[in-house]
N, C-alpha and C positions, 0 to 999 in steps of 0.2 A: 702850550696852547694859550691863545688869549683867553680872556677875564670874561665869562657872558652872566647879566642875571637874567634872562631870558632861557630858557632851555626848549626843546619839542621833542617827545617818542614817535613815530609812526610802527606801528605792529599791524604787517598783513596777514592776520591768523587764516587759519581756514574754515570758520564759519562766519569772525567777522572782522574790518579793517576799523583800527581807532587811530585816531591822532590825539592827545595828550600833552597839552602844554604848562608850563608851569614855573612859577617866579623863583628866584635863588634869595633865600634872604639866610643871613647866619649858617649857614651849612644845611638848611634845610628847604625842600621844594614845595612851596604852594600851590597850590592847582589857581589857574587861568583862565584856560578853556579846554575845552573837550568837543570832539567829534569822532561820534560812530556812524559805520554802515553797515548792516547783515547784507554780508554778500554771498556766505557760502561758497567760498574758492573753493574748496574740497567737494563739494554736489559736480563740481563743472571740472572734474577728473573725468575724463571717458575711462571706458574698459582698456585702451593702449595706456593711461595712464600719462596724459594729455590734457590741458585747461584747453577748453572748447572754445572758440573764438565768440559769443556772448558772452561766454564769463568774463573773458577778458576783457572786452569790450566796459562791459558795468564797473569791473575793476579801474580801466584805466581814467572811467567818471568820477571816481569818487578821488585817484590819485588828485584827479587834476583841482575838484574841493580843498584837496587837503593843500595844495600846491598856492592857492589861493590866500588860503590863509596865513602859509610861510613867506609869504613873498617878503623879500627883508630880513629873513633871516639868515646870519653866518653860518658857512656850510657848516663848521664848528661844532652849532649849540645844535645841529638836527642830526637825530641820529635813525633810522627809519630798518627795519627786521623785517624779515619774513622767517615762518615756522612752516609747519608738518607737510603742507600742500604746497609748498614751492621747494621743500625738500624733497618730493618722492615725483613733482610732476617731468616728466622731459623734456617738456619743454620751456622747463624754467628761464633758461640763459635766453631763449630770448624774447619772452617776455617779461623778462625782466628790463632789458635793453629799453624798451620801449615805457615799460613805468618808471625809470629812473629820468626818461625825455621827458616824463608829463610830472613826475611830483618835483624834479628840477635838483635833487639829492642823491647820493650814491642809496642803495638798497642791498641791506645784506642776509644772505641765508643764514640763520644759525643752528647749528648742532643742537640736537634734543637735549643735552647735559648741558648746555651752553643758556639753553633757555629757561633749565630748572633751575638755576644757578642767580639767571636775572629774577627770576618770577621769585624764586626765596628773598632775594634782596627788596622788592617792592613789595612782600610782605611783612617783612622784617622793622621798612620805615614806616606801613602803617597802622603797625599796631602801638598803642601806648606804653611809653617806658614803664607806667607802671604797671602793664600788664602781670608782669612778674618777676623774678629775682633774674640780674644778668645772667646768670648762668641758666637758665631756662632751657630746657631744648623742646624745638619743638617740630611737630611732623606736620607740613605743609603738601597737600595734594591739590593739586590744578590738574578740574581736567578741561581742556580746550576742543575745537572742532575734530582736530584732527590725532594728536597726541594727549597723553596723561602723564603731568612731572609730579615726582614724592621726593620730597627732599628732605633731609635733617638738618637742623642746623642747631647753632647758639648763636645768641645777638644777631648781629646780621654777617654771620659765617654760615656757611650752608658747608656740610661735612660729608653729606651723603646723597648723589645727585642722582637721579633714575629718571629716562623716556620712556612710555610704555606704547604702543604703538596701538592703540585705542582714542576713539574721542566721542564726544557726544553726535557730532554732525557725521563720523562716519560709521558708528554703530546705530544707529536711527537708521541711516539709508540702508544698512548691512540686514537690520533684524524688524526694521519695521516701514519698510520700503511704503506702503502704501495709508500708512497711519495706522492701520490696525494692531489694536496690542490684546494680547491674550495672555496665559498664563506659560503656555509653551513656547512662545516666543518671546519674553521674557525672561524662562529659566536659558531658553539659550544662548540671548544675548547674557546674563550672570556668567552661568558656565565660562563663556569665552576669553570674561572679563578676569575670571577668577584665575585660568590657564594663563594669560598674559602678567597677573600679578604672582604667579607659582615661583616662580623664578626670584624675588626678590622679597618673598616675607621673611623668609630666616634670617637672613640679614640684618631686614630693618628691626621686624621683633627682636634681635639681638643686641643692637645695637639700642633703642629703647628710646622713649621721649616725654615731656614734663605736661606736653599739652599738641591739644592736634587742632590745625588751622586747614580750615578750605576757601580758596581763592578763585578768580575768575567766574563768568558770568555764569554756568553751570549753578556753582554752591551758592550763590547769590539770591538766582532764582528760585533753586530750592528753598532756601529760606523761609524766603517770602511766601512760597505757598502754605508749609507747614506754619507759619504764624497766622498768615489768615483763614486759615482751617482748623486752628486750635490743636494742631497735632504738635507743635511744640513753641513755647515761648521764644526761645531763642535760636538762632546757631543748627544744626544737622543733629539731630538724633538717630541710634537706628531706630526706634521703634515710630520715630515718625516718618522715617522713609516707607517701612514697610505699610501703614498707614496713607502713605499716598500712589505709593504702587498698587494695592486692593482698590483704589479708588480709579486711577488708572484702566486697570483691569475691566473693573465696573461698568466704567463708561466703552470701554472699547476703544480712548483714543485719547486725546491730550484735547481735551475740549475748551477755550480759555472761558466758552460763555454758560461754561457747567461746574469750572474747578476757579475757586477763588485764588486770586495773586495771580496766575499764568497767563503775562503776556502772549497774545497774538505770535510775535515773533520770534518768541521760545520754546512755541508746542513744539514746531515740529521734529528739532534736537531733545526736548525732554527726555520720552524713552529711553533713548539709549544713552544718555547722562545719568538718568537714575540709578540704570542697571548696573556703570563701570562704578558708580558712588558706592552704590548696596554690597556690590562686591568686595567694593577697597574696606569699607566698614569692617563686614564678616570677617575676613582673610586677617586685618592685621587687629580686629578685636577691639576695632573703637565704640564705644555708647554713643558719643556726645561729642559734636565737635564745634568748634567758633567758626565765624565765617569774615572773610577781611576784606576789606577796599580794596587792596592793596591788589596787583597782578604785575603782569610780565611787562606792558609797559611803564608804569612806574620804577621798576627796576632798570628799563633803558634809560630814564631821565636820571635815576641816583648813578647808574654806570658811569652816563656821560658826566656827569658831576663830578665824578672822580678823574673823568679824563681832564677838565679844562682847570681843575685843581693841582694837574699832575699827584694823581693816585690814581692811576693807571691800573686795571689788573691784569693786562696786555704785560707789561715790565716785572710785575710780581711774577707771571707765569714764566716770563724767560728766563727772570735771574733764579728761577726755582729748575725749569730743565738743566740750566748751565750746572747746577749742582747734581741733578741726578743722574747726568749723564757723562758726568766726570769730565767735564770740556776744561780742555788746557784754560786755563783763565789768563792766566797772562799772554798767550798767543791772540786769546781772543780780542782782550782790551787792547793787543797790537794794532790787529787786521781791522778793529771797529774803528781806530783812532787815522790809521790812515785812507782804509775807506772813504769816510767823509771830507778827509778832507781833499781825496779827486773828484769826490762830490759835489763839495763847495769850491773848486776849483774851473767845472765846469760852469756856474751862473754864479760866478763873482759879485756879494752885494746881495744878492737875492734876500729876500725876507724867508726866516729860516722858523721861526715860531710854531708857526702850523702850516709846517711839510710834510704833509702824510708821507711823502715816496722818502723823505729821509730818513724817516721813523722807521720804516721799513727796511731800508738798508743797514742800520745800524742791529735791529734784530737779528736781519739773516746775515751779517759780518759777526754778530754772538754765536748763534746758532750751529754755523756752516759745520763745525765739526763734531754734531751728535754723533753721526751712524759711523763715527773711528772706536766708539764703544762697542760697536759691532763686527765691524770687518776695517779694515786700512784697506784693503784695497776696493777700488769703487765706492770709498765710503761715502762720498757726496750723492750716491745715489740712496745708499740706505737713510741718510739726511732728509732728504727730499722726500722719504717715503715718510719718516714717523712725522715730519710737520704736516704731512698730507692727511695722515689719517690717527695723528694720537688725541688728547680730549686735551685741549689748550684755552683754560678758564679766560673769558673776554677777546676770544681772537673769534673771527665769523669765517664761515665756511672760505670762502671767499679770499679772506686776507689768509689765511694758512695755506692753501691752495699758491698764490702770488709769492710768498716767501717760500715755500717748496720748490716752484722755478726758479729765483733766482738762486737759489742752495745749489737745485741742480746743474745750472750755467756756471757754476764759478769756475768749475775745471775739466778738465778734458773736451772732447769737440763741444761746437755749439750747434753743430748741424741737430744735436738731437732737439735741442730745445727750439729751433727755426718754431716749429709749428705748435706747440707744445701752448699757443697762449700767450706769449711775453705780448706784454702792449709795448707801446711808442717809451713812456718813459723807463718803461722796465730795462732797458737796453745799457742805458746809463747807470742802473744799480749796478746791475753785470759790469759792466767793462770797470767800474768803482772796484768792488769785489773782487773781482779775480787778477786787477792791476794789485791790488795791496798782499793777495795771497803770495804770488809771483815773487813780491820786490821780497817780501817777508818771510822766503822759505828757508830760511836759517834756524828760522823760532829764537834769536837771538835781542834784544837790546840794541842794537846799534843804530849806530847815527845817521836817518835817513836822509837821502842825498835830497837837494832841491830839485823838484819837479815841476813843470808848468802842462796842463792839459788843454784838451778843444775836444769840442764835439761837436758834430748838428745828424740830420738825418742819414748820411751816407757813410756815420763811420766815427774817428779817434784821433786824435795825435795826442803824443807824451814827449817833452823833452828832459833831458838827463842831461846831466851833466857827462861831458865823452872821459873823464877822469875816473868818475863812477862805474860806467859800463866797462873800462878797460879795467878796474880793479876788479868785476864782479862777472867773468866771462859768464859763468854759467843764467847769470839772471840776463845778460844781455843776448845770449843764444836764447833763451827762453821767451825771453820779447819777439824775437825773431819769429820763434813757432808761433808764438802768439798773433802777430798777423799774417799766418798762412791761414790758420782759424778763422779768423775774421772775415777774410779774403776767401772762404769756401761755402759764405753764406751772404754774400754778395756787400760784407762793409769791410772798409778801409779803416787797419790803422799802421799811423805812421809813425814809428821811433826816430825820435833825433837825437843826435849829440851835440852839445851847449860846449863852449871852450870857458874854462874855467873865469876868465875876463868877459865873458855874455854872464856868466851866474852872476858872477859880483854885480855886474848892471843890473840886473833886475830883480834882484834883489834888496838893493838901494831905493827902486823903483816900489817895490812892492813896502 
C-alpha cells in the first residue's frame, strides 16, 4: 500500500457513529479531528430485528457529515466498521449498500472478537509506556451500545478476546424501557449481566491480569460522575459504583439536572451501563479500575497503520492458518505464484500497489486447501466453510465471507456459486484460481509453459502452447471440462493452441 500521514476511523456503533482522524508522525497517530453523533442504531432495531427507515434515514445524515469531511481522502487511509447493530440487524446488506453510496468508502461488519481485538489495540496506544513494566497484562472491558469486549492482553498483544452480547443502549431499553430505575429492576438488569459473564470468569480469573482498564464512552462517563460526586478520585471503583447506583435509585431515573457529571445525552444508556459495569466488577473481583481514551476506533486508525506500513494482521492470520492447518506450503506458494500471475495477465500494466482484489486472491490461492485437513473429498467446500465462520484476527465479516466464495469456485461446478454473491470482479479471482489449480495438479515443480490470457464480461481465453497441451493430455482434457463449466453458467472460455514459433514471437514481444 501507498505511504498516507493522514489516516481516518469511521465506527458505526450502536449507540453512536464517530469519525476519528488522525496524523501519522514516527509510528505514532495524533489526533486531528473528530466527529460524533448519538444515533442510537440499536433503539431503531424493531422487534423483526430491522433498522426502521428513521433510523436509517438520521444515519445516512451524519454518513453524509462524515463524507464531507473525507472528501480527499485515499480510499487507502479510510477505513470505516460497523459493530453489534449492523451484526444482528437483517437488514444490514442493504443498508448498508446505501451508506457506503453516501460516506463514499467501503463499510465493514466486524466480528465481536475482531472488535475486542481492535478496541484492545486503541487501548494499548493510549496509555503511557510508562504506565508500567512491558510485560504488564492488562484487563480491558468496553462496554458499547450494543455488545461488551474483555480482553487480555500484554503491550499491545491482546491474548484473550471475548463479545458478550450486552450493551449499555440495549439493557437500558431491555430493563429500563421507560427511565424508571428502582431497585428490582436493577438487580435484574445485574442478574443478566452476571449470567452473560458466567460463561467466561474462570477463564479470565485463570488466566489473571497486572492491572484493569475501562474504555469507551460508558467508563468515561462514569468517571466523570463518580469524580464530580466525590465518590471517587479517579478511574471506576466498586464502591463508587455502588454509590451512584443508590443515587440512581433515589432519584428514580438518570436526572443530568440532579446528578453532577451526567451529560444529557448519556442518561438515557446509564442504567443499563452501570449494571453490565457492576456486574463485570463483582464477577471477576475488581476494586478499582483506570479508565482510557483510547477505544475501538483508535484501534481502527493503529490497524490501518499497520496496513499502509505493510504489517498487516490480515497476512499474520494467514501465514498462521497456513500452519495450523497443515497446508501443503509449497503447493500453495505454487498456486499463489501462478495465480497472479493470470491475474496480472488479465490488466497488463495496471497499478498493483493497492489492489485490494489481488490481495485477495493471493490469500484465497494460500488458503484454498484448509478443509483437505478435513476431508479430501469436497474439501473446497469444507475450506469455504471455516473461512466463513472461524475467528480470523483483522479480516471483516465481509472479506472472510468473499474469500469463502472464491475458495469455494475454485473447483467443481460453478453453477453453485452463480448466485452465492460473486460481484463483477470476483469472477476473475476465480477463473485466476482455478486456471492455476488445473495447470498445477501434479503438485510438482515444473516448468510452466507460456501462457497469454483475456477477459471482459462475457467470459476467458487462455493460450497454450499446442506442445504443452499435447505433452500434458490430462490438463488439456481438463481445460476442455473446464469450459463446459463456464458455458453452464452462461460465460465463455476459450482454450488455444500457440505453435511453438507464435510462443517464440511473443515472447520476444513481451
Amino acid at each position: 500500500m501507498a505511504r498516507h500521514d493522514t489516516l481516518a476511523a469511521v465506527d458505526l456503533g450502536s449507540n453512536s457513529f464517530h469519525l476519528q482522524i488522525g496524523r501519522v508522525v514516527d509510528g505514532q497517530i495524533y489526533p486531528l479531528d473528530a466527529l460524533r453523533e448519538v444515533l442510537r442504531l440499536g433503539a431503531g432495531l424493531t422487534a423483526e430485528k430491522r433498522i426502521d427507515r428513521g433510523t436509517q434515514a438520521q444515519a445516512l445524515e451524519t454518513l453524509a457529515r462524515f463524507a464531507e469531511r473525507l472528501r480527499g481522502f485515499p480510499r487507502q487511509a479510510v477505513r470505516a466498521v460497523g459493530t453489534n447493530a449492523l451484526r444482528v440487524a437483517k437488514n444490514s446488506p442493504q443498508f448498508l449498500r446505501e451508506a457506503r453510496q453516501v460516506l463514499g468508502f467501503p463499510i465493514e461488519v466486524i466480528s465481536g472478537r475482531e472488535e475486542a481485538r481492535l478496541i484492545y489495540l486503541g487501548v494499548a496506544h493510549s496509555l503511557p509506556a510508562a504506565a508500567g513494566p512491558p510485560h504488564t497484562r492488562r484487563l480491558v472491558i468496553d462496554i458499547g451500545g450494543g455488545s461488551t469486549e474483555i480482553i487480555i492482553g500484554t503491550g499491545f498483544e491482546p491474548q484473550l478476546t471475548e463479545s458478550l452480547y450486552m450493551g449499555c443502549l440495549s439493557y437500558s431499553l431491555k430493563f429500563f424501557a421507560d427511565g424508571k430505575i428502582d431497585k428490582p429492576r436493577m438487580k435484574a438488569a445485574e442478574l443478566a449481566a452476571r449470567q452473560e459473564l458466567a460463561g467466561i470468569v474462570h477463564g479470565y480469573r485463570a488466566a489473571g491480569w497486572d492491572e484493569a482498564v475501562g474504555s469507551s464512552g460508558t467508563a468515561r462517563s462514569m468517571q466523570n460522575i463518580l469524580r464530580e460526586n466525590g465518590f471517587a478520585d479517579e478511574g471506576l471503583t466498586r464502591e463508587g459504583l455502588e454509590r451512584l447506583r443508590a443515587l440512581l435509585i433515589k432519584h428514580e431515573k438518570a436526572d443530568p439536572e440532579r446528578i453532577a457529571g451526567l451529560r444529557p445525552n448519556r442518561a438515557p444508556v446509564l442504567p443499563g451501563g452501570l449494571a453490565i459495569m457492576s456486574a463485570a466488577l463483582d464477577e471477576l473481583g475488581i476494586e478499582a479500575m483506570k479508565v482510557s481514551e483510547g477505544a475501538l476506533r483508535h484501534g481502527v486508525l493503529y490497524d490501518l497503520l499497520g496496513r499502509v506500513q505493510h504489517r498487516d494482521m490480515r497476512e499474520a492470520t494467514v501465514t498462521q492458518f497456513v500452519r495450523r492447518y497443515h497446508i501443503d506450503a509449497a503447493q500453495a506458494e505454487r498456486v499463489r505464484s501462478l495465480s497472479l500471475k493470470i491475474y496480472d495477465g488479465l490488466a497488463p500494466g495496471a497499478e498493483r500497489d493497492d489492489d485490494v482484489d489481488r490481495l485477495v486472491l493471493e490469500w484465497a490461492a494460500r488458503l484454498a486447501e484448509i478443509g483437505l485437513s478435513i476431508e479430501h473429498a469436497q474439501y473446497h467446500k469444507h475450506s469455504a466453510y471455516v473461512l466463513s465462520n472461524a475467528d480470523m484476527p483483522g479480516f471483516s465479516r465481509m472479506e472472510q465471507a468473499r474469500l469463502a466464495r472464491v475458495v469455494l469456485a475454485h473447483r467443481g461446478k460453478l453453477s453453485k456459486v452463480q448466485d452465492a454473491g460473486l460481484e463483477g470482479a470476483d469472477w476473475k479471482l476465480v477463473f485466476a484460481l482455478r486456471t492455476a489449480s488445473l495447470i498445477l495438479r501434479s503438485r510438482t515443480d515444473l516448468k510452466l509453459p507460456f501462457l497469454r490470457v483475456a477477459g471482459d464480461a462475457g467470459g476467458f481465453a487462455i493460450d497454450l502452447p499446442q506442445s504443452w497441451l499435447d505433452e500434458n493430455p490430462l490438463s488439456a482434457a481438463a481445460l476442455e471440462s473446464e469450459a463446459d463449466y463456464w458455458k453452464a453458467i452462461g460465460m465463455k472460455l476459450i482454450v488455444s493452441g500457440l505453435s511453438d514459433r507464435k510462443v517464440s514471437v511473443l515472447q520476444q514481444v513481451r
